[in-house]
C-alpha positions as CSV (number, residue, x, y, z in Angstrom):
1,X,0.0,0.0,0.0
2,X,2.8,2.9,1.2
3,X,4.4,2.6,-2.7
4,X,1.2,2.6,-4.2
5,X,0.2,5.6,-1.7
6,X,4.1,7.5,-2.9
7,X,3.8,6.2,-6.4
8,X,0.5,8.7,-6.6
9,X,2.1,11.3,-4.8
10,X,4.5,11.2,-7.1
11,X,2.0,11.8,-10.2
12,X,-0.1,14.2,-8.7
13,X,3.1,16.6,-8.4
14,X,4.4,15.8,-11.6
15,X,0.6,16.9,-12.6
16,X,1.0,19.9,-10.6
17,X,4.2,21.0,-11.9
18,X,3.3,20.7,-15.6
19,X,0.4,22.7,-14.8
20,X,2.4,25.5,-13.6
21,X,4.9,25.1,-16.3
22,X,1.9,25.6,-19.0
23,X,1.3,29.1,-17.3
24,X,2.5,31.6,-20.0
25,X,0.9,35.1,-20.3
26,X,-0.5,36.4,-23.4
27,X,2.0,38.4,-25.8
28,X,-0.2,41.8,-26.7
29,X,-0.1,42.2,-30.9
30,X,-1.4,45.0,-32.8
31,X,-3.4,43.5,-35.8
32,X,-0.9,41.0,-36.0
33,X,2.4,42.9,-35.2
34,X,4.2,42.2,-31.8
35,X,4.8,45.5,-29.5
36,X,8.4,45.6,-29.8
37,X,8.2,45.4,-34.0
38,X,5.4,48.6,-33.3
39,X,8.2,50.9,-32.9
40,X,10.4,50.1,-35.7
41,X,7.1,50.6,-38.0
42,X,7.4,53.7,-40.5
43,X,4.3,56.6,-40.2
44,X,3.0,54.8,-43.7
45,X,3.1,51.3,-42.1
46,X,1.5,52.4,-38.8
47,X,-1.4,53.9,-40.8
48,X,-1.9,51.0,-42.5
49,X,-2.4,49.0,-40.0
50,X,-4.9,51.5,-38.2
51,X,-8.9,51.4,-39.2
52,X,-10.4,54.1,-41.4
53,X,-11.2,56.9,-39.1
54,X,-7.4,56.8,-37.9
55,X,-6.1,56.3,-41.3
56,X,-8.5,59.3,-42.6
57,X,-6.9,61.6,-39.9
58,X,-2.8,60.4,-40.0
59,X,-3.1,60.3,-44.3
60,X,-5.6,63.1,-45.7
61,X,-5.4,65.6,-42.8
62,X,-2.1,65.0,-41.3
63,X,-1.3,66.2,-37.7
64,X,-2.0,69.6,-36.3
65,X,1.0,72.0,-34.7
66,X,-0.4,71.3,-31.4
67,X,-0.6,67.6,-31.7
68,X,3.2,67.8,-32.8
69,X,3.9,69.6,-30.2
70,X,2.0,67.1,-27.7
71,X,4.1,64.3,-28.9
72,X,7.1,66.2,-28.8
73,X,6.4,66.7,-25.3
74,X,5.6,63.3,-24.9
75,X,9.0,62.0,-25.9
76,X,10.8,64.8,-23.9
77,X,8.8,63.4,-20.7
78,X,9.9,59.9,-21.6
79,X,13.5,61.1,-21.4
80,X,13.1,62.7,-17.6
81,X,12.5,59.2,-15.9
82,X,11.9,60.1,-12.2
83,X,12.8,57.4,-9.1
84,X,10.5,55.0,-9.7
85,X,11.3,54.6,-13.8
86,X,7.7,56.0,-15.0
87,X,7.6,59.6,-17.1
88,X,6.2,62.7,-15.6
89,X,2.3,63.0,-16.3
90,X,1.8,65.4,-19.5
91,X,-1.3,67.3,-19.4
92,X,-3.4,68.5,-22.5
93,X,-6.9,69.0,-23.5
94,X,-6.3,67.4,-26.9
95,X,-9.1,64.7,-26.5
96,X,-8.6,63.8,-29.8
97,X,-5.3,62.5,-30.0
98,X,-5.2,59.0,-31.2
99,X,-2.6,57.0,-29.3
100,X,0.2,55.8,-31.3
101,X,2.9,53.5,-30.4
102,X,5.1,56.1,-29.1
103,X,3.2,57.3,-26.8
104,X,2.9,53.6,-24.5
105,X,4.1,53.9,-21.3
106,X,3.9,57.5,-20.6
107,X,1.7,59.0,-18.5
108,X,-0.9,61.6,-19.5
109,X,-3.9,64.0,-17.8
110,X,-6.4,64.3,-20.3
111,X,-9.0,67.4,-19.5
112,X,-12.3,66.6,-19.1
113,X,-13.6,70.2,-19.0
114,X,-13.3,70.7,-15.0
115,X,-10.1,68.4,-13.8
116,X,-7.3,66.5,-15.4
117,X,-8.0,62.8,-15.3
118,X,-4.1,61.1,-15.3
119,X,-3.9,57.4,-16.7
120,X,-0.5,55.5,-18.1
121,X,-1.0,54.6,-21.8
122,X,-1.1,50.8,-22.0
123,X,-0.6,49.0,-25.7
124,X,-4.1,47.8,-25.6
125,X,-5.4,51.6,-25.8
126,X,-3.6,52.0,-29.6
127,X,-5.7,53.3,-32.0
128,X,-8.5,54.8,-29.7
129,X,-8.6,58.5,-28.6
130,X,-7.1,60.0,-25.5
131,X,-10.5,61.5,-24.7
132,X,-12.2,58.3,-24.4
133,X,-10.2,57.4,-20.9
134,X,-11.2,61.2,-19.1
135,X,-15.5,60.7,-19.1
136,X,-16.5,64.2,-19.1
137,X,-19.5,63.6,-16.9
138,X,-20.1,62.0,-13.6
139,X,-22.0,58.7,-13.7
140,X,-25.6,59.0,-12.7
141,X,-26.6,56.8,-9.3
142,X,-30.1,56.2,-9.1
143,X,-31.9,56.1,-5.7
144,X,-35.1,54.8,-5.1
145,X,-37.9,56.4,-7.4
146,X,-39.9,58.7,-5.9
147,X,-39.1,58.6,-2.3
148,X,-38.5,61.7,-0.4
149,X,-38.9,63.5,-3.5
150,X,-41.2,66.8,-3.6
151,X,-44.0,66.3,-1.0
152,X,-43.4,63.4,0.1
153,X,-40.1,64.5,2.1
154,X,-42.2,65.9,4.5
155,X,-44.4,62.9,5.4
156,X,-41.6,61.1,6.7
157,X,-42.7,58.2,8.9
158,X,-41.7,57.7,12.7
């Protein structure tokens, strides 16, 4: 019985060990093209690789002076790593930046027309606008419907 009893001990860490061996986290790709190859892109392969409404406003209307600026401000940030390794926050109220690769890992307050809402760009934000991580409104919370509103706040029972 005791080497049947170690013989299954045996398997059950064996088990256990390939199990945790199996573990691998997911690699993050951009429509097929791994992070680190992101950065080498050109602006013309980037854009390719974007859908239309990013494409439309990379290609046919190009970048403004202020969104240059923005990135330029950007990589200066990524250059002044404080203690901890991470950028200083870069603030702007250009909502409608689309996040390009350059721009992962730094940290950026978007305005959301009352505060600066700060969030580190992650690969998975790519392609999206910076405006859609500051909500520019505060989430309604419901109560109860209709009570201790109007008159009935002053029938309150005992």
């Amino acid at each position: 019985k005791t080497k049947v009893m170690v013989r299954q001990a045996k398997s059950k860490k064996s088990l256990i060990s390939s199990v945790a061996k199996k573990r691998t986290f997911k690699k993050f790709s951009y429509q097929g093209v791994d992070l680190k190859n992101l950065f080498d892109l050109s602006n013309e392969q980037l854009v390719k690789l974007m859908n239309a409404r990013a494409r439309r406003r990379f290609a046919v209307r190009g970048l403004s002076r202020k969104h240059l600026a923005f990135l330029k401000k950007i990589r200066k940030a990524k250059l002044n790593l404080d203690e901890e390794g991470r950028p200083p926050v870069v603030k702007t109220h250009l909502r409608d930046m689309i996040v390009i690769p350059q721009m992962i890992g730094s940290q950026v307050a978007v305005h959301n027309g009352k505060s600066f809402t700060s969030f580190e760009v992650k690969p998975d934000m790519l392609n999206r606008a910076l405006g859609e991580f500051s909500i520019t409104y505060k989430p309604v919370s419901h109560g109860r419907a209709g009570l201790f509103t109007g008159n009935n706040a002053r029938y309150v029972p005992l």
